[in-house]
N, C-alpha and C positions, 0 to 999 in steps of 0.2 A: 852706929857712929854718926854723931850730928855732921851735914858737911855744909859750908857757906858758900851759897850758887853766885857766883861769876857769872856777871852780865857784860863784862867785858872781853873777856874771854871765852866763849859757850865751851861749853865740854858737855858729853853725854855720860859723864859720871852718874852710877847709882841706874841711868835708864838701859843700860846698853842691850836689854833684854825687851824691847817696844822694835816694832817692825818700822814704826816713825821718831826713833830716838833724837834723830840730829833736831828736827820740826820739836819735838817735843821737849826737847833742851830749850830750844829756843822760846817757848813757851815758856818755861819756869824761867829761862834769865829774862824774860819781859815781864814778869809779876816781882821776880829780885830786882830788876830795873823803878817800878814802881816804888815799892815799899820804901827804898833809899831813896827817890828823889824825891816823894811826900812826905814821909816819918822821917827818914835817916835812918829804917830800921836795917839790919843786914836778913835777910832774908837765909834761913834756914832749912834744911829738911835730912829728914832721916831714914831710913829703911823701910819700908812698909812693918815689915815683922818684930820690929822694933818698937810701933807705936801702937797698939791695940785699944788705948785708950779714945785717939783720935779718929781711928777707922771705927770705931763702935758710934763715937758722936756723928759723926757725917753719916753712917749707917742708918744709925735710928729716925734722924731726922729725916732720909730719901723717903726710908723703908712707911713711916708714919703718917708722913704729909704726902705724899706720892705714890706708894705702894712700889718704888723703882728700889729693884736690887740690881748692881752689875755684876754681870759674868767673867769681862774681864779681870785679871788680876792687878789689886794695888801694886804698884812699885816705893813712890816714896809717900811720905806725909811731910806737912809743917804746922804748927800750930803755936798761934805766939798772941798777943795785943797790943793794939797802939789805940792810943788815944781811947774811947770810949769804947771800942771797937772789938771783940775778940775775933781771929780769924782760923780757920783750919781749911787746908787745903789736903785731895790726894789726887798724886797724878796717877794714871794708870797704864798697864801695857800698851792697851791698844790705840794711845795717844791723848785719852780724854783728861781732862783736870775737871774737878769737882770744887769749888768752892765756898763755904758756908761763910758770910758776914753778918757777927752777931754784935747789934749795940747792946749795951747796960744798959740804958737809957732811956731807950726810945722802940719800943717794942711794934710800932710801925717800920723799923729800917731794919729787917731782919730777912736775909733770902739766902739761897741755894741760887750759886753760877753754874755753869757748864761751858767750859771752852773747850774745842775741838782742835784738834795739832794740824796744821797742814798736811794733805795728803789721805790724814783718816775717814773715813764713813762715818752718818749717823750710828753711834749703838741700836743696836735694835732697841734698847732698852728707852729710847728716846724719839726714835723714830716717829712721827704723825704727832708726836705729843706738843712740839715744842717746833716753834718757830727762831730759824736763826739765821742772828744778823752776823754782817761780814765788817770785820776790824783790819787795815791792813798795820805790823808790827815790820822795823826793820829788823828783830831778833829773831819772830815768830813767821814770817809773810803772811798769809791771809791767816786771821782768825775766826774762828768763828763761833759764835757765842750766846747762849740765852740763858731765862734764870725763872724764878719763881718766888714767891716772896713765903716768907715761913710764918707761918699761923701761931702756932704752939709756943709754948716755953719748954725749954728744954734748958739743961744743966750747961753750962756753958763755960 
């Protein structure tokens, strides 16, 4: 069931099963926060077990250009477009959000994000690999965040 994340009101809907749920709420209402005040989009997501589509694209793309598979479990996804832009997001248990923004267009502005929730550790799965920098979010409090740019074409 699609649910529209409130950034005005956090709720730990859909995470309640993340040891950093409240931080990680606050996380997705800071990306829902985004999307509506630069698109106007409403920012979406669904179940993890609901989107196997989207977990398979973010997948491939870690698993190909990185070799990173995580051990944590997905909770939710989103995956929608604006502008030239396609985007797919999954947040996951143990606080992490994964990001893939894919242009049509311009096949230099294509990468994989990583934002960490407040409170979470690097995944092992990222650990020494990736260098990250610190955002502070009045939704999210410190974030923290790297990424890598995507090589490949992938189906998008």
């Amino acid at each position: 069931m699609e649910y529209k994340v409130d950034f005005e009101n956090v709720t730990t809907v859909g995470l309640e099963h993340s040891l950093v749920a409240q931080s990680l709420a606050g996380l997705r209402a800071n990306e829902a926060r985004y999307f509506k005040n630069k698109y106007g989009h409403d920012f979406t997501v669904v179940p993890a077990k609901e989107s196997k589509e989207t977990l398979n694209f973010v997948n491939k793309i870690l698993k190909e250009e990185r070799d990173i598979e995580f051990s944590a479990k997905p909770l939710e996804t989103s995956r929608f477009q604006v502008a030239n832009i396609k985007w797919a997001f999954v947040f996951y248990e143990d606080g992490l959000e994964v990001n893939v923004l894919y242009t049509l267009d311009d096949d230099k502005k294509r990468a994989v994000g990583f934002k960490l929730s407040e409170g979470m550790d690097i995944p092992k799965e990222l650990d020494g690999k990736f260098k990250f920098a610190r955002q502070k979010s009045k939704l999210a409090g410190t974030i923290r965040g790297s990424f890598f740019v995507v090589k490949n074409e992938y189906d998008a």
